[in-house]
C-alpha positions as CSV (number, residue, x, y, z in Angstrom):
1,X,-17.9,8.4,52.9
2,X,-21.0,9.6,52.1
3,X,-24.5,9.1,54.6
4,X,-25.9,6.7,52.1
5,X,-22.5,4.3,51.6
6,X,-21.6,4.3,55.2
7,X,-26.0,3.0,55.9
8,X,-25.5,0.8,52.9
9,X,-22.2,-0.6,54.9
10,X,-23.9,-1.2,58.3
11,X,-26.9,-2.9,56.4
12,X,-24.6,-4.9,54.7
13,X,-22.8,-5.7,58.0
14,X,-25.6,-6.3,59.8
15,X,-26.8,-8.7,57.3
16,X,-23.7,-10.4,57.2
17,X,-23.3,-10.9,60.9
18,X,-27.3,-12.4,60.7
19,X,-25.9,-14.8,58.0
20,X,-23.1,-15.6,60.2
21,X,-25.2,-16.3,63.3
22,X,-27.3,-18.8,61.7
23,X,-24.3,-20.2,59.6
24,X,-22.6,-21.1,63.1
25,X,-25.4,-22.2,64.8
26,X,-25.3,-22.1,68.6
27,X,-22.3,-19.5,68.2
28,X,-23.9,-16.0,67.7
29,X,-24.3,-13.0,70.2
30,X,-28.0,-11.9,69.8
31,X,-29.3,-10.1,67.1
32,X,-27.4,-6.5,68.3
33,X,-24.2,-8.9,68.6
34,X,-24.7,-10.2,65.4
35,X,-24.6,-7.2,64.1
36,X,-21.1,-6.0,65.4
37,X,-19.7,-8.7,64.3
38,X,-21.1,-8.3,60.9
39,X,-19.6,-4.9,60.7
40,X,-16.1,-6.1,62.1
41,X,-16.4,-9.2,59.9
42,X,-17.1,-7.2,56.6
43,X,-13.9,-5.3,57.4
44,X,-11.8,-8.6,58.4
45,X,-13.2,-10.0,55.0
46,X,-12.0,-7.1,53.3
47,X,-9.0,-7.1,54.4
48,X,-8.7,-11.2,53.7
49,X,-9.5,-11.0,50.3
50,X,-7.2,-8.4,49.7
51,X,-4.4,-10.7,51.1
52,X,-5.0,-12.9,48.6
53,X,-6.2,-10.6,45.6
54,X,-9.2,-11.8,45.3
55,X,-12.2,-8.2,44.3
56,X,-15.7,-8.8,44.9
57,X,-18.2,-6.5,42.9
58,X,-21.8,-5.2,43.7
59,X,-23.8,-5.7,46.6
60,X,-23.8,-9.4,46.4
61,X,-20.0,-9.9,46.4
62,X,-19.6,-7.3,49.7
63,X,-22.7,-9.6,51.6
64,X,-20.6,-12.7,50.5
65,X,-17.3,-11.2,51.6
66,X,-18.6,-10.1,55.0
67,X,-20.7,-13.0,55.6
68,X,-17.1,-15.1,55.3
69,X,-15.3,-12.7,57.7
70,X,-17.9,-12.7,60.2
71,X,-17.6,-16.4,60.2
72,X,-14.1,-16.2,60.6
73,X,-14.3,-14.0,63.0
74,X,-16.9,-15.7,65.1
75,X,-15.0,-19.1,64.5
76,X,-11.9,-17.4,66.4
77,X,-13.6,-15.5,69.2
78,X,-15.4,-19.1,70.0
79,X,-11.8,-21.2,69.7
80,X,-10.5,-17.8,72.1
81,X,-13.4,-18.4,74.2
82,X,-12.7,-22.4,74.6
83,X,-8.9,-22.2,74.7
84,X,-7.8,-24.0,71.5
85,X,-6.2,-20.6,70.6
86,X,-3.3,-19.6,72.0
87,X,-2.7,-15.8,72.7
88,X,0.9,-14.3,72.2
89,X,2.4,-13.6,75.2
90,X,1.5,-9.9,75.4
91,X,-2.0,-10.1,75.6
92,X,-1.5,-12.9,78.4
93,X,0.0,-10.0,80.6
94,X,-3.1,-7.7,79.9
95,X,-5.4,-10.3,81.4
């Protein structure tokens, strides 16, 4: 990965993790949380489109695809956060 595709992947990110914040309303991190969870989500979204063999193309399909994973993504810290998500019994130990 070249300079210019990873800067195009964190603007990307970071606009998809803005998107995200304001989608979810009263759910976001801040601006530099935002963007984090952009970058995570565009990875997550990825990753969930390929489960189910769906290909995005151009710039506009990767904000779209990030945009939904950061919303997923914010959507489960926040249900982690409130308790309607149960962990798996190893991660209980670690806390």
């Amino acid at each position: 990965m070249d300079i210019i595709s990873l800067i195009i992947f964190l603007a990307v990110g970071a606009l998809a993790g803005w998107l995200a914040g304001n989608i979810t309303k009263g759910s976001g991190f801040g601006f530099i949380g935002n963007v984090i969870v952009g970058i995570v989500g565009a990875v997550l979204g990825g990753f969930v489109f390929g489960l189910f063999g769906i290909t995005t193309g151009g710039l506009l399909g990767a904000i779209i695809m990030a945009t939904i994973g950061a919303v997923l993504l914010l959507y489960l810290i926040n249900a982690a956060r409130k308790g309607r998500l149960q962990y798996p019994a190893f991660i209980k130990l670690l806390f």
